[in-house]
C-alpha positions as CSV (number, residue, x, y, z in Angstrom):
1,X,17.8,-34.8,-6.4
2,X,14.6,-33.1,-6.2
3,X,12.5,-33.4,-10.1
4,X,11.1,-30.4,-11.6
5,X,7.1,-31.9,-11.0
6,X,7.9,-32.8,-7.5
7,X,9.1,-29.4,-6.7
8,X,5.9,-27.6,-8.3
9,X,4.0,-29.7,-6.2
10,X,5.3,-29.3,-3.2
11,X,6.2,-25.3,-3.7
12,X,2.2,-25.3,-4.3
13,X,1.4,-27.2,-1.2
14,X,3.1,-24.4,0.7
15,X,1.5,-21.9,-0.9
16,X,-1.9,-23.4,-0.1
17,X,-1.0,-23.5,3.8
18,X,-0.3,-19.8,3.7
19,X,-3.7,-19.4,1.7
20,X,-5.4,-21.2,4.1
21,X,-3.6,-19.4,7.0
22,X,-5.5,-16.0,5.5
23,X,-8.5,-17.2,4.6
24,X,-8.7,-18.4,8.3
25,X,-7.4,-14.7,9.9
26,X,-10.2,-12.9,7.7
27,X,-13.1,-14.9,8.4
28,X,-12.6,-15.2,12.0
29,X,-11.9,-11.4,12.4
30,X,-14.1,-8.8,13.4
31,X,-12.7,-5.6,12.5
32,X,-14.0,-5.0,8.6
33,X,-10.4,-3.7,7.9
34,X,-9.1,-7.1,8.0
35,X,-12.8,-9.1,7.3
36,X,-13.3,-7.3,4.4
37,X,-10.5,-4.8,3.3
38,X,-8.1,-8.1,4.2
39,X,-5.3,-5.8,5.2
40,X,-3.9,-8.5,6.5
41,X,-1.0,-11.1,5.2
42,X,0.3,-15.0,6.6
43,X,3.9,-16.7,6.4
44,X,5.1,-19.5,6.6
45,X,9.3,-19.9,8.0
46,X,11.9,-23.0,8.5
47,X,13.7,-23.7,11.6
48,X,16.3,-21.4,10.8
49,X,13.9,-18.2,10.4
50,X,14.0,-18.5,6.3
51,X,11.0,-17.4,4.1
52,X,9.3,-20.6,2.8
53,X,6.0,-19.0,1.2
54,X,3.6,-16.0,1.7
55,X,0.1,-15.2,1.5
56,X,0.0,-12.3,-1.1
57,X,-3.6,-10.6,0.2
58,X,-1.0,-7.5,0.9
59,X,2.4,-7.4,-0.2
60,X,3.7,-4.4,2.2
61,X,4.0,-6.9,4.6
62,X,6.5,-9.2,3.3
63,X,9.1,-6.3,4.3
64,X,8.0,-6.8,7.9
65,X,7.7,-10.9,8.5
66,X,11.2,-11.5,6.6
67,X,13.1,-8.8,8.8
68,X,10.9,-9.6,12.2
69,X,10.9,-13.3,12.4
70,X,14.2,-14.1,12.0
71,X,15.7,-11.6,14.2
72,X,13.0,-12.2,16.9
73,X,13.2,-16.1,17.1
74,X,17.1,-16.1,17.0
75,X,16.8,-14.2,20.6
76,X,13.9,-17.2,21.4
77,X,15.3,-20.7,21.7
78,X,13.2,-21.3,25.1
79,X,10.2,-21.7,22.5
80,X,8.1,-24.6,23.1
81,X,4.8,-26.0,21.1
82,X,1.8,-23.6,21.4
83,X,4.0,-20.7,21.9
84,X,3.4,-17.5,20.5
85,X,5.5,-14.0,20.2
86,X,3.6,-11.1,20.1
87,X,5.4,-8.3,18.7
88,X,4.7,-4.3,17.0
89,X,8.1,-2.9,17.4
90,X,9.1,-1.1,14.8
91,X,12.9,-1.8,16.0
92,X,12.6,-4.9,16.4
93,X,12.2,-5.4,12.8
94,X,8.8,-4.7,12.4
95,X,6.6,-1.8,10.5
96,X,4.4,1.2,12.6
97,X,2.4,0.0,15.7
98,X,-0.9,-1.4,14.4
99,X,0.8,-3.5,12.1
100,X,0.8,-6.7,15.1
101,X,2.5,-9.7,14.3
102,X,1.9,-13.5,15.4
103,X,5.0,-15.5,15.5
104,X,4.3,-19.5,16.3
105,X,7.1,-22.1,16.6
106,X,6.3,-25.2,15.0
107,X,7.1,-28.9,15.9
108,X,6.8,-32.3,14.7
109,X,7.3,-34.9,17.1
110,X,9.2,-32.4,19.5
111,X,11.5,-31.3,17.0
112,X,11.5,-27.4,15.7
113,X,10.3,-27.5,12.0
114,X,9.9,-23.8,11.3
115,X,7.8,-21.0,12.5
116,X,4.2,-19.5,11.6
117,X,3.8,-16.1,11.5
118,X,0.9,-13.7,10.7
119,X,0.3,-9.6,10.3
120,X,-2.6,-7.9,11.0
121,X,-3.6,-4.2,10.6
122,X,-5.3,-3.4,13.9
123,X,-7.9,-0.5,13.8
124,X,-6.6,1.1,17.0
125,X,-3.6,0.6,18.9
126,X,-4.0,3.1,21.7
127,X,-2.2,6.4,21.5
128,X,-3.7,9.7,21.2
129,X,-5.4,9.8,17.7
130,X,-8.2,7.1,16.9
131,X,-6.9,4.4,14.7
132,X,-3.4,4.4,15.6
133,X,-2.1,7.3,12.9
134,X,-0.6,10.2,15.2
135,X,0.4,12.9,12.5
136,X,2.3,15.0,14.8
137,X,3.8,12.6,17.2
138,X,7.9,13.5,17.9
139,X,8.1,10.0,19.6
140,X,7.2,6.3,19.3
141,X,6.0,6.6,22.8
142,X,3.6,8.9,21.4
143,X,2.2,7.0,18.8
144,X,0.5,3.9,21.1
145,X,1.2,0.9,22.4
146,X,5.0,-0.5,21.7
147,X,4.7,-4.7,21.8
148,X,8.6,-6.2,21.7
149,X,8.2,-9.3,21.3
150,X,6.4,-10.9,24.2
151,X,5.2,-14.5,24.8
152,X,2.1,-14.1,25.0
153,X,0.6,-17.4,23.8
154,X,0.8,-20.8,25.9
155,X,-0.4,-23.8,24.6
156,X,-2.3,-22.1,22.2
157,X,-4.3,-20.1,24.3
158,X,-3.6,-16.1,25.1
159,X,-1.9,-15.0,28.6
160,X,-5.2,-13.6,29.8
161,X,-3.6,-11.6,32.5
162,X,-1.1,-10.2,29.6
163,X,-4.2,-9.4,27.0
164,X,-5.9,-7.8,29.6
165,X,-2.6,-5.0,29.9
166,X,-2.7,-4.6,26.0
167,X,-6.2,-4.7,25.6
168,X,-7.0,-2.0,28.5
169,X,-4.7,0.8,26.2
170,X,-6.8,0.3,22.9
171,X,-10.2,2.0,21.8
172,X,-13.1,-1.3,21.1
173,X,-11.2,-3.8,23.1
174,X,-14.0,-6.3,22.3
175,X,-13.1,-6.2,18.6
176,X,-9.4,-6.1,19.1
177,X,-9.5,-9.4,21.2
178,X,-11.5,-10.9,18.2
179,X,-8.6,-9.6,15.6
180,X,-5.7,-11.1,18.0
181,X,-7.8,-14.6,18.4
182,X,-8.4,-14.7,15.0
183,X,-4.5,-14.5,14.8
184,X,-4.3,-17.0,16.5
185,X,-6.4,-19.2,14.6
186,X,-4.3,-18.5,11.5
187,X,-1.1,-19.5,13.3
188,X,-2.6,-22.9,14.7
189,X,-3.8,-23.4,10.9
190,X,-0.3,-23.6,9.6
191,X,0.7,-25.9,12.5
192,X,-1.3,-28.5,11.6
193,X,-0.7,-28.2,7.8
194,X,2.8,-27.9,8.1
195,X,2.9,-31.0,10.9
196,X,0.9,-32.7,8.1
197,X,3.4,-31.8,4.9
198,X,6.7,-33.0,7.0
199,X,5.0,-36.3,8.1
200,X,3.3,-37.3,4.3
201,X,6.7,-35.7,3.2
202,X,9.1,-36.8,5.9
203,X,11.4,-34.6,7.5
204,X,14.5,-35.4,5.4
205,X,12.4,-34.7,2.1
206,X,11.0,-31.5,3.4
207,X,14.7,-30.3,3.5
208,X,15.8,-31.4,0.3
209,X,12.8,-30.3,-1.5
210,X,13.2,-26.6,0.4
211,X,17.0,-26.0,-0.4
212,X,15.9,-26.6,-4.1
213,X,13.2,-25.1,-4.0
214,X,15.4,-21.6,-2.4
215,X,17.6,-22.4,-5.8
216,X,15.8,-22.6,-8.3
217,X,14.0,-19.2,-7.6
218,X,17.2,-17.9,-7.3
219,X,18.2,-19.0,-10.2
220,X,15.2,-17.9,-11.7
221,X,15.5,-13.9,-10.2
222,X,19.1,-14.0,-11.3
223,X,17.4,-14.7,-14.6
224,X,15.5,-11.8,-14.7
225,X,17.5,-9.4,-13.2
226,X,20.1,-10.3,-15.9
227,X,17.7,-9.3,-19.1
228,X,18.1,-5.7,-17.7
229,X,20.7,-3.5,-19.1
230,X,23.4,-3.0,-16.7
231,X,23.8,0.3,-15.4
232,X,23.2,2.9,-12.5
233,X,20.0,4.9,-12.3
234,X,18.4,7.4,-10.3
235,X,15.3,8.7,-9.1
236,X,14.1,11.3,-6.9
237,X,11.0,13.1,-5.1
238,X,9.7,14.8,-2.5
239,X,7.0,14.5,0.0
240,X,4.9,16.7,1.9
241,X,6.0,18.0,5.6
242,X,6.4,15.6,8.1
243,X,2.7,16.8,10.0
244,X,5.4,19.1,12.5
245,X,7.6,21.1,10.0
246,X,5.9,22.2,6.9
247,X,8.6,21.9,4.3
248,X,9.1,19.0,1.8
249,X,11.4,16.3,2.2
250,X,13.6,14.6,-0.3
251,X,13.1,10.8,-0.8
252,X,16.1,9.5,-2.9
253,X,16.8,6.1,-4.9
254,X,19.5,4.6,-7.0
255,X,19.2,1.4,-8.4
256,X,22.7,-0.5,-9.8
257,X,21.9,-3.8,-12.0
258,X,25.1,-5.9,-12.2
259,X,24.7,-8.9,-14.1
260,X,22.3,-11.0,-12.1
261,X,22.4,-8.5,-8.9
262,X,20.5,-5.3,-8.0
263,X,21.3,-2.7,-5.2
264,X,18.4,-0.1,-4.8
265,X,20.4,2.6,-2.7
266,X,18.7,5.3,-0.6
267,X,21.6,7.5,-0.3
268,X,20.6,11.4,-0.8
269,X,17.2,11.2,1.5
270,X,16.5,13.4,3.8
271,X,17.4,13.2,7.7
272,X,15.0,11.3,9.8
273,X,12.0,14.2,10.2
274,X,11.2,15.3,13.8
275,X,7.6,14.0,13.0
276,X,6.0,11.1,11.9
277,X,7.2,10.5,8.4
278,X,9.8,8.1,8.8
279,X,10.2,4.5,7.9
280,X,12.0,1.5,8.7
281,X,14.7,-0.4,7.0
282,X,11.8,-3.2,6.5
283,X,9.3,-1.0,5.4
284,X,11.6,0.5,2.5
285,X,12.6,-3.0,1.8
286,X,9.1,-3.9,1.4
287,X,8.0,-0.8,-0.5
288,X,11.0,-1.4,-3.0
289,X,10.8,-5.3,-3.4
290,X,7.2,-5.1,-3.8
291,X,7.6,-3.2,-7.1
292,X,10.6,-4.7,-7.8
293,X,8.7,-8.4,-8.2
294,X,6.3,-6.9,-10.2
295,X,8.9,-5.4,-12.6
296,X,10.5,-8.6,-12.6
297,X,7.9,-11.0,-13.3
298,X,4.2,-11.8,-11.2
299,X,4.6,-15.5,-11.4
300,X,8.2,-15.9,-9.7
301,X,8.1,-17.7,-6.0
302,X,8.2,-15.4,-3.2
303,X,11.2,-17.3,-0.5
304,X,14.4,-17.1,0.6
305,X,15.7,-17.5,-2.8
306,X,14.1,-14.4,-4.0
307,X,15.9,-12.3,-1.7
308,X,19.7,-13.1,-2.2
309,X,20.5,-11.0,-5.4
310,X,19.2,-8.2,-3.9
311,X,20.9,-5.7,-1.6
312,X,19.2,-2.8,-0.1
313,X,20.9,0.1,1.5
314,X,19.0,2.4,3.9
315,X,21.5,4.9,5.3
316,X,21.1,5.7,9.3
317,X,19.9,8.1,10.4
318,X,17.7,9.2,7.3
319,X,14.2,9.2,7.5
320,X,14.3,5.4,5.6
321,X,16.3,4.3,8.6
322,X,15.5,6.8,11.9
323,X,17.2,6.5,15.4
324,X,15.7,4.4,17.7
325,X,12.9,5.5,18.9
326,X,11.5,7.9,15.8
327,X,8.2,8.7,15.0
328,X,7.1,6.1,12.3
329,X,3.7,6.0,12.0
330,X,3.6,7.9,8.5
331,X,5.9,5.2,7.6
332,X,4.1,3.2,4.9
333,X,3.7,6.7,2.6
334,X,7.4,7.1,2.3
335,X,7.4,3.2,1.8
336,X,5.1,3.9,-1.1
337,X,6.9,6.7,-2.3
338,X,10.2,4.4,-2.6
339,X,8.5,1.9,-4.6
340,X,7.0,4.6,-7.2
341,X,10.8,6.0,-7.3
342,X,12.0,1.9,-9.0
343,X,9.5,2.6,-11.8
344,X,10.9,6.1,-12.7
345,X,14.6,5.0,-12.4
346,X,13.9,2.5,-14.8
347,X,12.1,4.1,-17.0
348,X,14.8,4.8,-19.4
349,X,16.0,1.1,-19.0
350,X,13.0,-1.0,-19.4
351,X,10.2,1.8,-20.9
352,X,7.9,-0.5,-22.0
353,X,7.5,-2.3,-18.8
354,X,7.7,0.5,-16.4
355,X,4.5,3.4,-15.7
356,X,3.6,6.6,-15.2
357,X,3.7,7.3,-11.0
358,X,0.7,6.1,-9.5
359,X,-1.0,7.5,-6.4
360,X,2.2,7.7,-4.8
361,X,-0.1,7.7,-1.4
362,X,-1.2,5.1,1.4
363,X,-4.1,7.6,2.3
364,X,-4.2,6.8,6.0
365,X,-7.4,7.9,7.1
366,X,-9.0,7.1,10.6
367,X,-12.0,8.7,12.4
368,X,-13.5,7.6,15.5
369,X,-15.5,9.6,18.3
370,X,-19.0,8.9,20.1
371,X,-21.6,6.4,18.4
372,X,-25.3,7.9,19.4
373,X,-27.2,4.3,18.2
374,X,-25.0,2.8,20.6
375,X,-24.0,5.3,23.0
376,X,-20.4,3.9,23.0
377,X,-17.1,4.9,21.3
378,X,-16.4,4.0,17.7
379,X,-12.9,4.1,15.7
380,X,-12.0,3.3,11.9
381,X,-9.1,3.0,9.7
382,X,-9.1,2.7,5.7
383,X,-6.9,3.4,2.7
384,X,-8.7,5.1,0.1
385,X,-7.8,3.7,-3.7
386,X,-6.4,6.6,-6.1
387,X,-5.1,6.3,-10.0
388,X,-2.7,4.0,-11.7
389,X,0.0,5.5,-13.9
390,X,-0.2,4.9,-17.6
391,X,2.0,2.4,-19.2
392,X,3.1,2.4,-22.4
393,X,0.2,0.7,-24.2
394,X,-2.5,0.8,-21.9
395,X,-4.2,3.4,-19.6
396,X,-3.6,3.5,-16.5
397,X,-6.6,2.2,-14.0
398,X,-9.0,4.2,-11.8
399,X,-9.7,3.8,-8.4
400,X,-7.6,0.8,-7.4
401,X,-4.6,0.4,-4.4
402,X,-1.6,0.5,-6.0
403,X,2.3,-0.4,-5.3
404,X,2.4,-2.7,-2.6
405,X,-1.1,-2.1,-1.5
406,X,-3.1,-4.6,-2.3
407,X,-6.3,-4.0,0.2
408,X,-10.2,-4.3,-1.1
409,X,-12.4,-1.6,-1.1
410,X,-14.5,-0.9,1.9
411,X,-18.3,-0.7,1.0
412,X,-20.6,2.1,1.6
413,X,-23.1,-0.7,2.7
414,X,-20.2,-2.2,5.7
415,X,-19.4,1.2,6.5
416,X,-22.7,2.9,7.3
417,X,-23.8,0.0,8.7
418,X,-21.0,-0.7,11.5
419,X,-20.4,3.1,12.0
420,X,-22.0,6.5,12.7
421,X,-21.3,7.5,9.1
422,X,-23.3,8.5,5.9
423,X,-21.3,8.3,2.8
424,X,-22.1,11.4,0.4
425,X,-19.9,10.8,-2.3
426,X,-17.6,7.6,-3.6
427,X,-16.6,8.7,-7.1
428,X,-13.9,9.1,-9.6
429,X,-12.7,12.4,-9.6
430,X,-13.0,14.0,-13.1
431,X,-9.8,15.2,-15.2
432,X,-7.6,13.8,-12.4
433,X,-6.0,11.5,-14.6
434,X,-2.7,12.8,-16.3
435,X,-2.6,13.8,-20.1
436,X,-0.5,11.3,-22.6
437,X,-0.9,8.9,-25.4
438,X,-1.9,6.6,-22.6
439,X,-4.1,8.3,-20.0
440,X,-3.7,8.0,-16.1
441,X,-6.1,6.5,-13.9
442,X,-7.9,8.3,-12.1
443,X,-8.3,9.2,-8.2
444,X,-11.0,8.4,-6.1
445,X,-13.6,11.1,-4.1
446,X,-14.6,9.9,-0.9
447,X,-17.2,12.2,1.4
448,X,-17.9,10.6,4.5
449,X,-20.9,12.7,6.9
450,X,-20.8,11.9,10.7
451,X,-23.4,11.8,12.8
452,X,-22.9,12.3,16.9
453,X,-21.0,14.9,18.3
454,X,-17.2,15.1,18.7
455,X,-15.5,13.1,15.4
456,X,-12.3,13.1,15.0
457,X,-11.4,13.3,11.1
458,X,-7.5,12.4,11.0
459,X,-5.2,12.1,7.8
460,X,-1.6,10.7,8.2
461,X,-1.1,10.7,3.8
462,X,0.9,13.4,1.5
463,X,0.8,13.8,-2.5
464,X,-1.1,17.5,-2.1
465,X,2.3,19.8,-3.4
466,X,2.6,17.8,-6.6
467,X,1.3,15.4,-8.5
468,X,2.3,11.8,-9.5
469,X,4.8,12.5,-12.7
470,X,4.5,11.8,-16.6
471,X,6.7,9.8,-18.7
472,X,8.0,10.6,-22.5
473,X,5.9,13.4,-22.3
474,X,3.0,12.5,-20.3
475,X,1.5,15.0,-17.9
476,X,0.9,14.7,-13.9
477,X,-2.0,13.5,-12.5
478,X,-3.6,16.1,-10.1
479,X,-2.5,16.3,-6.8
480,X,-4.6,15.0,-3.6
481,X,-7.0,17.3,-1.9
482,X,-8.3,16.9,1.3
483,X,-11.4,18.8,2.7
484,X,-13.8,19.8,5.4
485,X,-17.4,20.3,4.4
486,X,-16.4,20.7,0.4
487,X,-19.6,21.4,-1.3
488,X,-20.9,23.8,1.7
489,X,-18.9,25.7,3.2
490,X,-14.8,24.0,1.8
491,X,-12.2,23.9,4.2
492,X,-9.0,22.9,3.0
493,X,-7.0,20.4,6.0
494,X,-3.4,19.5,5.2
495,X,-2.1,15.6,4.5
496,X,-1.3,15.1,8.3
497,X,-4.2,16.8,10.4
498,X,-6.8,16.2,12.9
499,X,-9.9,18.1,12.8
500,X,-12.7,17.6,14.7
501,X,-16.5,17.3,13.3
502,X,-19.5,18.0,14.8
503,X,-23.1,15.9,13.2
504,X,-23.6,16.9,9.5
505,X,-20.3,17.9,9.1
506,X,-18.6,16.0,6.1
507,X,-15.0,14.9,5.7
508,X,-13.7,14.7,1.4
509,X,-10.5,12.3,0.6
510,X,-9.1,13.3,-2.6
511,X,-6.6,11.0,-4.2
512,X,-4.2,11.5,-6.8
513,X,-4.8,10.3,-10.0
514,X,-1.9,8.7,-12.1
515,X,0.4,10.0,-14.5
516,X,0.5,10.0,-18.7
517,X,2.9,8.2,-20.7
518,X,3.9,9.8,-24.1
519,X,2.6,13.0,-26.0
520,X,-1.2,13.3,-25.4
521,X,-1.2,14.7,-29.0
522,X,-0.5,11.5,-29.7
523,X,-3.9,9.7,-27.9
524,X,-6.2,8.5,-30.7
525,X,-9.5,11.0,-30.6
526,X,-11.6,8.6,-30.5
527,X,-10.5,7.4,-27.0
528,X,-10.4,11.0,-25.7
529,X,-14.3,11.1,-26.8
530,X,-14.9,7.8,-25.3
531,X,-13.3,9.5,-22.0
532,X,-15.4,12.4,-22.0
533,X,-18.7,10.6,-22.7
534,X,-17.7,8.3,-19.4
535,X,-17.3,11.6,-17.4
536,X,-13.7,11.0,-17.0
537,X,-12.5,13.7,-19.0
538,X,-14.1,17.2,-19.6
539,X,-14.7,18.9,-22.7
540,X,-12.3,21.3,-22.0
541,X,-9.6,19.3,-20.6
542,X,-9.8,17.4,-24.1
543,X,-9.1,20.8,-25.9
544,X,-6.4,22.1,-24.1
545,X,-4.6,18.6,-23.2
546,X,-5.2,16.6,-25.8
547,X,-6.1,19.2,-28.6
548,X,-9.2,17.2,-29.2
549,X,-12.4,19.3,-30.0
550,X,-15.6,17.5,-28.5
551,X,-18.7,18.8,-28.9
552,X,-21.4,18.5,-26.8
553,X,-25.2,19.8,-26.6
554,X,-27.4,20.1,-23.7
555,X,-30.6,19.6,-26.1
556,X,-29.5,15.9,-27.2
557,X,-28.0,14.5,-24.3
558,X,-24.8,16.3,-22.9
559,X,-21.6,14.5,-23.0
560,X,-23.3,11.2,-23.0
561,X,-23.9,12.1,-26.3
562,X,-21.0,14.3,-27.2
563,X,-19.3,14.1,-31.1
564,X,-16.0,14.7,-32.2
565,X,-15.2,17.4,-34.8
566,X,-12.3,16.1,-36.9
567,X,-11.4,19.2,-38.9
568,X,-11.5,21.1,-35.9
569,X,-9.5,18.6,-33.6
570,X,-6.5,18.5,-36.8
571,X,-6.7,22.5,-36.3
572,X,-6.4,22.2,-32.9
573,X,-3.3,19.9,-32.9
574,X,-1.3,21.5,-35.4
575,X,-1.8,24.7,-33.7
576,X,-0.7,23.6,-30.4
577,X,2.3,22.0,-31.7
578,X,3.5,25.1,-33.3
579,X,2.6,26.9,-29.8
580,X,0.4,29.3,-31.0
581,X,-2.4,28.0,-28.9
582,X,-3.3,29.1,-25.3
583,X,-5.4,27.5,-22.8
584,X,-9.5,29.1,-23.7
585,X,-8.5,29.5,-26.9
586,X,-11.7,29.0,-29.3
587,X,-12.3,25.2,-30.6
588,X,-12.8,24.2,-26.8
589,X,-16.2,23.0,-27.5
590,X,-18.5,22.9,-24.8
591,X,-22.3,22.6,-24.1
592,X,-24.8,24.5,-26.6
């Protein structure tokens, strides 16, 4: 019998190894997309290929180590200490091809204990597009280089004659070696911390203290899933083209809570896509469950336990669950897109805990071409931040990752500095938050100018046909919009394009902002004022969303110093609630 204050402590022990496991893997990188955006997430496993604990730097991975490891180390009982399984596969168990996993066995006095295990985004894994993010490949041969599962680690040191294969087919084969190493160093990190916890603990202990610890979150997930209402609900959306036909696709979710159980069903989605919008089953998983936790409570463990109430069905054969072999490397934005589809089933259920959709994007975005400082290639991949829906007391927030993205910013400083970049513009984008009581967040502006000759500008995203939905009477958030040279000469490239830029030319990301919740003749004045002095709301957007009649002067400081006319504001209101008012109509406001 395992106490309540023993279990905390040794739940929080594990924890701290798979801390300490991604603390290692970003400081030892090199690329800044794992150094600094820390797109990048550490495991820890038992002997029999169970989730102990997880690094929660980014949560879209948990989709990919539960389903991988497992499946990969049941075909590998010829492991020995030191070993490591190198593996991108996406069916295998795993995500799209730069997503590279570290699997490590790990033993205590020659006995298998469990496994270590690390993800990594890697900038570039060969293929034709810089960064790894085809968006028109019609095969995974065509999206870069396919890893299954190899041993490629020996006594904790790299195959060299293997790496040199796999490093030969990517772009800055220098700074991948550092991102594998680093791997590497993660995986030997949990080795010893784990060899450390099963010797203070002892092996028999460990096992105890794990099965309860598997129960009681269990017991604790049945918990919350219970104070749901029972019922079936449904959600649906659709994206973008797939980057080779240009029609929308259908993404479809229904979620059944049963007492303590919850099924989130994908029937009604569309056929797998000829391009590269498809997904896993372990990518859906992990775009789902992310949300899912959060719906459920932040603080609950993440292990085994979690897992068992849940059942999710991806039908084959659908782009959630492609033949083998698909095109997947868009597969994270439908992943995304089946996490915002849990908040708007549920809405009706649980409205004061659910929001407004969010981004509803990834934002792939990868460039790479010829570096004149150094006279040598360069590549780069990032995931631009966008707008948080609205919930049902607060706004929603701007510029942040939303879902199961959890990856930092990467700064103008890091980015001009490693790359042949200059970055124009890194703003919120005005009025892109949707109307309601409670205002979306709002999306993000990002103008990037190259220098050298011969960039390649790629986008693997969606979200341009509509925008991220209201609840109770909120209002969108605007669409994305993605552009070539936008305040000189404005191009507009689709969601999944490659365009190439010569010096001066500038690429603009766009992202969505989120969604209102309630009537936005409902949102107190004063915070619409407060919005339109902060830029993030124009005069006339407060007068024809919100009914709210601002008035600002250019003579006495602009918006910045904007007042709100209360008379005029009550006017506006009642008249727009009776419907007599059209957008332009006078009591807009606007500079003197």
């Amino acid at each position: 019998m395992v106490d309540s204050g023993s279990l905390e402590i040794f739940r929080h022990a594990l924890t701290g190894i798979v801390e300490e496991m991604g603390v290692t893997l970003q400081r030892t990188a090199h690329s800044t997309n794992i150094k600094i955006r820390r797109d990048h997430t550490c495991a820890l496993f038992d002997a029999a290929g169970r989730h102990l604990a997880q690094h929660d730097v980014a949560p879209q991975h948990i989709g990919s180590l539960v389903s991988v490891v497992p499946r990969l180390t049941r075909e590998r009982p010829d492991l020995e200490p030191g070993d490591g399984l190198l593996v991108n596969d996406p069916y295998a168990g795993a995500v799209h091809l730069p997503d590279v996993m570290l699997v490590s066995p790990l033993f205590v006095d020659d006995d298998l204990v469990g496994y270590a295990a690390n993800s990594a985004h890697h900038v570039d894994i060969g293929g034709p597009t810089p960064g790894g993010i085809p968006n028109d490949s019609t095969s995974l041969y065509g999206e870069g280089l396919v890893i299954p599962g190899v041993k490629a680690v020996r006594d904790w040191a790299y195959d060299e004659e293997l790496l040199a294969l796999v490093l030969r087919n990517l772009r800055e084969p220098d700074a991948r070696r550092g991102d594998l190493l680093a791997q590497l160093g993660a995986n030997r990190t949990g080795e010893r911390r784990y060899a450390a916890l099963v010797e203070r603990y002892g092996a028999g202990a460990v096992d105890d203290h794990l099965e309860a610890l598997f129960d009681y979150t269990e017991r604790r997930v049945r918990a919350a899933i219970a104070e749901l209402p029972d019922g079936t609900v449904h959600a649906e959306d659709a994206l973008d083209g797939d980057g080779v036909v240009d029609e929308p696709v259908t993404i479809a979710l229904t979620v059944t809570v049963d007492g303590d159980e919850m099924t989130l069903d994908f029937a009604g989605t569309a056929p797998e896509n000829e391009g590269p919008l498809n997904c896993t089953p372990a990518m859906a998983f992990a775009g789902t469950m992310a949300v899912v936790m959060a719906l459920l409570g932040g603080d609950l463990p993440k292990n085994d336990g979690f897992y068992r109430p849940f059942e999710v069905v991806t039908p084959p054969g659908t782009m959630v669950n492609p033949s083998r072999n698909r095109p997947v490397a868009g597969g994270w934005e439908v992943a995304m897109r089946a996490g915002e589809l849990v908040t708007r089933a549920m809405a009706d259920a649980v409205p004061e805990r659910t929001i407004a959709g969010s981004k509803g994007i990834v934002a792939n975005v990868a460039y790479g071409g010829h570096d004149p400082r150094t006279e040598r290639p360069y590549v780069y991949y990032e995931t631009v931040a966008g707008g948080l829906g609205a919930r049902a007391t607060k706004d929603g927030l701007d510029a942040v990752q939303t879902g199961f993205q959890n990856t930092a910013n990467s700064p103008i400083e890091a980015l001009e500095t490693e790359l042949p970049v200059v970055v124009r513009r890194y703003e919120l984008v005005p009025d892109s938050g949707g109307p309601g009581r409670t205002r979306g967040g709002l999306g993000v502006r990002r103008d990037l100018e190259f220098q050298g000759e011969g960039n390649r500008f790629s986008l693997l995203t969606d979200g341009t046909r509509s925008g991220p939905w209201g609840l109770f009477g909120g209002q969108p958030g605007r669409p994305a919009r993605y552009r070539v040279n936008p305040d000189t000469d404005p191009v507009e490239v689709g969601s999944k394009s490659t365009t190439t830029l010569a010096a001066g030319e500038v690429g603009s990301v766009q992202t969505p902002g989120g969604g209102g919740y309630g009537d936005p003749l409902e949102r107190d004045p004063a915070a619409v004022l407060e919005d339109v002095r902060d830029g993030k709301v124009s005069v006339q957007a407060a007068a024809e969303a919100y009914g709210v009649v601002v008035v600002a002067s250019a003579d006495d400081g602009g918006v910045e110093a904007a007042t709100l006319d209360p008379a005029a504001t009550r006017a506006r209101r009642a008249a727009i609630r009776d419907g007599r008012a059209e957008p332009g109509d006078d009591g807009a406001g606007g500079a003197g």
